[in-house]
N, C-alpha and C positions, 0 to 999 in steps of 0.2 A: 340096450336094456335100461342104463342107469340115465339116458337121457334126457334133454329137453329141448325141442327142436322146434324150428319156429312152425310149422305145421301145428304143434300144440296148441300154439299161442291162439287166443280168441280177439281176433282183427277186425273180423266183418260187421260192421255197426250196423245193417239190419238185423244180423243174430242177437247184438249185444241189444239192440231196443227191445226185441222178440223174449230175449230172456230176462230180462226186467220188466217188461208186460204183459205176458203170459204167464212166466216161470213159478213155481213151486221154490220156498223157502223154508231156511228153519234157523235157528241159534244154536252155535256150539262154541260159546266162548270161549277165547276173545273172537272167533269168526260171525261171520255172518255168510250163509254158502245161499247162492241162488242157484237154480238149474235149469232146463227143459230139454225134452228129447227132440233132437233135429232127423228130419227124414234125410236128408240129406248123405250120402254115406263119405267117407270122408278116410284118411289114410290112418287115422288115429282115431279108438272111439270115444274119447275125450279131448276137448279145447278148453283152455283153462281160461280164464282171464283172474289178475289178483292186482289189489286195491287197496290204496291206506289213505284213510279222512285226510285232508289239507287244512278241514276245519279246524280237526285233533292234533294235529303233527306239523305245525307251522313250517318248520324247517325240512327243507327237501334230504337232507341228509338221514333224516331219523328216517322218512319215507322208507327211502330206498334203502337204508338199513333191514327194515321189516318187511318190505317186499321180496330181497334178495334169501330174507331167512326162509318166509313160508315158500316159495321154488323149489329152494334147496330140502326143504321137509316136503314137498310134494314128490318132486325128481326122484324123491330116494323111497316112497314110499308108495305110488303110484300101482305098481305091479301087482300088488297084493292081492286084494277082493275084486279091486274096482275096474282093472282090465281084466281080468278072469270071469268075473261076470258078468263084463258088456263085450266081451270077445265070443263069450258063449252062446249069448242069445242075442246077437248081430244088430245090438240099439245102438244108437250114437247120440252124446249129450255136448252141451254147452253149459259152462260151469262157472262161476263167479264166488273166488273167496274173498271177502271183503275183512279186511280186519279192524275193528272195534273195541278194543283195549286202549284200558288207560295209561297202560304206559307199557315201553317198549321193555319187550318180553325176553329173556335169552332163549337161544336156540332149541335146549330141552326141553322147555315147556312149550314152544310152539311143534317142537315134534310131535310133543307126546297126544298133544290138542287134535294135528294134524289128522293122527292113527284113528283118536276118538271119531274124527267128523268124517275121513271115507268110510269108516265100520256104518257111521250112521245115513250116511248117503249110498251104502249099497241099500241098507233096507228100505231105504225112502223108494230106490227103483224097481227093489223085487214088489213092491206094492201093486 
């Protein structure tokens, strides 16, 4: 239930080109969410891929500080709308959270962010 499994994980670089050049975006600071639906059916109906600037965040430590937060606000908060929705009506996506903050965020405020941006990436899909 509370997992995150490497199935999730978004690996396949023609999906990842597909979904940066096809895909549908939007801002939900500090993220930046890209997506696209994959005909493809797949064990999970969501593949995440998540991303912190190298421009922004020089040091690999703050990276992966902020990467391992928004997983861990994703892992935990994943079940809600966004498999409930795409469990229901048998889509499957390719997902990109990119994060875009100016400075490195604590855990709360990237949850709270988190909750904001799947509420707003169901509605982008019921469109």
């Amino acid at each position: 239930m509370y997992t995150f499994t490497k199935e999730e994980r978004l690996c396949n670089k023609k999906l990842i080109e597909r979904l940066y050049h096809n895909g549908s975006s939007f801002l939900c600071y500090p993220f930046k969410i890209s997506w696209v639906l994959t005909g493809a059916p797949q064990s999970f109906p969501v593949q995440v891929l998540f991303s912190v600037a190298k421009k922004r965040y020089k040091r690999a430590v703050d990276r992966n500080l902020l990467k391992r937060r928004m997983r861990e606000a994703y892992r935990l908060n994943k079940q809600g709308h966004l498999y409930d929705l795409l469990n229901n009506s048998e889509k499957h996506i390719a997902l990109s959270i990119a994060f875009i903050g100016k400075e490195i965020a604590d855990y709360d405020f990237i949850e709270k962010k988190m909750l904001k941006l799947l509420a707003q990436l169901c509605a982008e899909i019921e469109k």
